[in-house]
N, C-alpha and C positions, 0 to 999 in steps of 0.2 A: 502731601503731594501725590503718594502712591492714591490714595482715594480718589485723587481729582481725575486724575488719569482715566481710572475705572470706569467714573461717572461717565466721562467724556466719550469714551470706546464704545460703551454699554449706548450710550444716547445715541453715540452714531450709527449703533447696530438699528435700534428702532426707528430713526429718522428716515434710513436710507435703505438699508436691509440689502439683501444679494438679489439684482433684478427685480427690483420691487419699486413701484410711483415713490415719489417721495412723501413722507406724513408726517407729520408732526407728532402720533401717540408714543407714549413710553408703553406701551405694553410689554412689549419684552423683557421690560427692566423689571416686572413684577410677576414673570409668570410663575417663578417657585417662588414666592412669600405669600405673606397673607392677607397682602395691601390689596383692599379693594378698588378698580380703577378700569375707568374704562373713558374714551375718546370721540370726539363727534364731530369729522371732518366738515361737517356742513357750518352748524355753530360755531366750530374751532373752540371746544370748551373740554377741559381734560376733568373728569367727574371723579371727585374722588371720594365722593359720599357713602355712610356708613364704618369707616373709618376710627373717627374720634368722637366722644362726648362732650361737646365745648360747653354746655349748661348743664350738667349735672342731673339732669333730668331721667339719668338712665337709658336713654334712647341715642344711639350713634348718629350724630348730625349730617347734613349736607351739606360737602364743600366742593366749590367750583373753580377753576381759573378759567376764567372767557377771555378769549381774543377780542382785543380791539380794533381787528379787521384794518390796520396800519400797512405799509411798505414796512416796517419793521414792525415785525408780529409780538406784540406781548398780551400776556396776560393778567387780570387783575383779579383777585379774588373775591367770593360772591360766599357767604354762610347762610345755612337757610335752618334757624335752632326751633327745635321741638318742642322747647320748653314755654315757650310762649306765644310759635307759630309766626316769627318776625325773621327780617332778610337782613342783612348786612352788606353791601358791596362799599369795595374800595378801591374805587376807579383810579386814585393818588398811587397806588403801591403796585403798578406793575412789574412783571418778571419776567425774565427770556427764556427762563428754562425750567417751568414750576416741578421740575423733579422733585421727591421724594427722600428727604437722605437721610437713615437713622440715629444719624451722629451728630450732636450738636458743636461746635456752630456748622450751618449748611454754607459749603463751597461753591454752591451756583442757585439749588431752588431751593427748599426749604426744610426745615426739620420739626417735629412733635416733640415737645417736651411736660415732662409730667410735673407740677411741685405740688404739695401734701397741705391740705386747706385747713384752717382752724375746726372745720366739726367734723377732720377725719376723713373726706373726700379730698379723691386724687383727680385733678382740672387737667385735661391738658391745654396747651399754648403751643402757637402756630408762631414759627421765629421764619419770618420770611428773608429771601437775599432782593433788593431791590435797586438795580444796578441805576437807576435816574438819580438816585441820591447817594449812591456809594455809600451805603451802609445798610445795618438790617434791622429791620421791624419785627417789634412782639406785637402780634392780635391775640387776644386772648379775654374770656368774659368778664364781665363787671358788674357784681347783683349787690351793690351797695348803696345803689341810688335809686331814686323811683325811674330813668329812662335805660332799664338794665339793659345787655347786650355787648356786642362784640367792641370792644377798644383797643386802640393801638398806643405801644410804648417803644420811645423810639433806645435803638442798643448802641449809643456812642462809645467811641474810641478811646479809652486817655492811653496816652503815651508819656513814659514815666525818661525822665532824663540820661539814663542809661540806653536809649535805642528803645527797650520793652513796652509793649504795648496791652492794653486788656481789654475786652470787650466787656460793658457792664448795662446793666437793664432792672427797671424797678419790677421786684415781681413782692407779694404781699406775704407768701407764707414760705414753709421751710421745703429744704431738698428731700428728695427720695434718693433710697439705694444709694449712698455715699459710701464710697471705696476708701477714698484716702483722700485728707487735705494737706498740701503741704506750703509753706510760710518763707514768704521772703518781702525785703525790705525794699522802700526804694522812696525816690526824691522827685520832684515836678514842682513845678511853676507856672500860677494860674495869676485869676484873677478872682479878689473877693468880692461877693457878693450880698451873704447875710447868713444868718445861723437858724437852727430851726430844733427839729424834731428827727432823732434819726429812725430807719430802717432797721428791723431785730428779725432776719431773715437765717438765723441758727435756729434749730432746733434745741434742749439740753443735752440730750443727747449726743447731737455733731461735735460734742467738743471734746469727745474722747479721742478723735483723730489729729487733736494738736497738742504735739507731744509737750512743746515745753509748756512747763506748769504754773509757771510765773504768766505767761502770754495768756494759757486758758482762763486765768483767774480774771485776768483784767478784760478781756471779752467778755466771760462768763456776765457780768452785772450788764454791760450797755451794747449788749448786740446779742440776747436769745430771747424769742420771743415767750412774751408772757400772757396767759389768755386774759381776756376782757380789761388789759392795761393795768393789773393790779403790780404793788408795788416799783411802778413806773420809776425809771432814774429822770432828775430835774432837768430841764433843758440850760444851755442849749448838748443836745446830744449828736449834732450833724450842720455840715456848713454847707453852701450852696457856692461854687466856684464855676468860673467861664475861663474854657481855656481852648484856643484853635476855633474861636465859633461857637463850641457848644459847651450847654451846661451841665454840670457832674452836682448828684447830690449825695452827698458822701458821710457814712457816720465816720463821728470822731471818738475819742477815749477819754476817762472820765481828767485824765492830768493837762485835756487840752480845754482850758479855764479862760483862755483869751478870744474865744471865737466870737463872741458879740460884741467884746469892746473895740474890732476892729473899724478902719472908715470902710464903706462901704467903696465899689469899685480900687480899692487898693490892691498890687501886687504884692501877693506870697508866694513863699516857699515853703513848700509843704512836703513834710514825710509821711509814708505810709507802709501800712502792711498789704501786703498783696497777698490775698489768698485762693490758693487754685483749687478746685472742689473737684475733685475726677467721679464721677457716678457712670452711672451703667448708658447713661446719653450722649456724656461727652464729658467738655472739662467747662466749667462755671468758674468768675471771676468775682471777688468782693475785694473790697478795697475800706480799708479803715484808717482814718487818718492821727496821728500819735504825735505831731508837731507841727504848728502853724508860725509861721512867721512875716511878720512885714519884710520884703524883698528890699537889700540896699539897693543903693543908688550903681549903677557901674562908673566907674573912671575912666 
């Protein structure tokens, strides 16, 4: 809350300023850091190029938020990567207020986060706030396919039956700068959809920071990644569930045995681990599932 505030104060200092036209630049917001940025009332495009490295390529890329010249002014972000001399816009994912914010998750515009790539490169990802859909989007690169370049992955909500909530998002490889993770349990009711292949998004390493040792073991085999798939655990390792609208793909534990013989669109109830990952960006959530159940009937 104390952050939001800051933002908010700090934004109004630049928007409005003491006797000053009104503008729309954050300048102010970055004159002691070492965010590069700069503003172009004409365009309405807030440049925040040189920046981050979205392709790997070595070279700090170009990124834009343009105004859509609207009665309510937003912006949509435009990437322009080095690595192959190609654009990115995505007119779909406008923001009110593409501020800057170093801590993930972003409370109004958006945050960088960095995660650690299988051949030792560090990517970062742009987790945008895009208030037309009430919730937030990862843009971030994709060189796995022949039409490589910037993709989005959308960061739903579950909300576990206790009030608690998680924000979760597919990203491919493991965390950097891990402080501390710490473990808690909890219950929700979805809907089933089908089983699959899960997400091995630990490093071996991370698992020094989960103390109990019974819990690390049983992680340890079906949630760290292993390079080139060797010694792979058998599927299914992850169930696919729709709950509130949207769908969760979630790995499971090896003692959850009934995940394919479910009916397909059937109501469970489902336990999990909630894992809170605290790193030097913010706090990341994973969520692993350790009992599926067919939902009774209520009376």
């Amino acid at each position: 809350m104390k952050h939001t505030i800051v933002i908010l104060f700090l934004a109004g200092i630049g928007l409005f300023g003491c006797n000053a036209q009104p503008t729309n630049s954050f300048s102010e917001l970055y004159k002691n850091t070492n965010i590069h940025y700069s503003y172009d009332e004409e365009s309405q495009t807030h440049d925040y190029s040189g920046n981050w490295d979205f392709d790997g390529d070595g070279i700090a890329d170009k990124l834009l938020f343009v105004g859509n010249g609207g009665v309510h002014l937003q912006f949509c972000p435009t990437f322009y990567l080095s690595g192959n001399d190609s654009v990115f816009s995505f007119p779909a994912l406008p923001t009110d207020m593409p501020i800057y914010e170093p801590s993930y998750p972003p409370k109004l515009g958006f945050s960088s986060v960095v995660f650690h790539q299988g051949d030792g490169s560090d990517i970062p990802h742009i987790v945008s706030n895009v208030p037309t859909r009430n919730e937030l989007v990862m843009l971030s690169y994709n060189d796995f396919f022949l039409d490589k370049g910037m993709r989005t992955n959308k960061c739903p909500v579950l909300t576990f039956s206790d009030g608690r909530s998680a924000i979760l998002f597919e990203k491919l490889w493991g965390y950097n700068n891990i402080d501390s993770i710490s473990v808690s349990t909890h219950s929700f009711e979805a809907l089933y959809l089908s089983c699959g292949k899960g997400n091995f998004n630990f490093q071996e390493q991370d698992l020094a920071f989960i103390k109990d040792e019974a819990l690390r073991e049983e992680i340890a085999y079906y949630y760290v990644i292993r390079d080139f798939e060797e010694n792979m655990p058998a599927d299914p390792t992850a169930v696919l569930l729709s709950k509130g609208g949207k769908e969760f793909y979630l790995t499971t534990v090896e003692r959850v045995k009934n995940s394919c013989s479910l009916p397909k669109n059937k109501p469970v109830t489902c336990k999990a681990y909630l894992f809170s990952v605290f790193t030097k960006e913010g706090v990341f959530n994973e969520v692993v599932v350790y009992d599926i159940k067919p939902r009774e009937k209520r009376r």
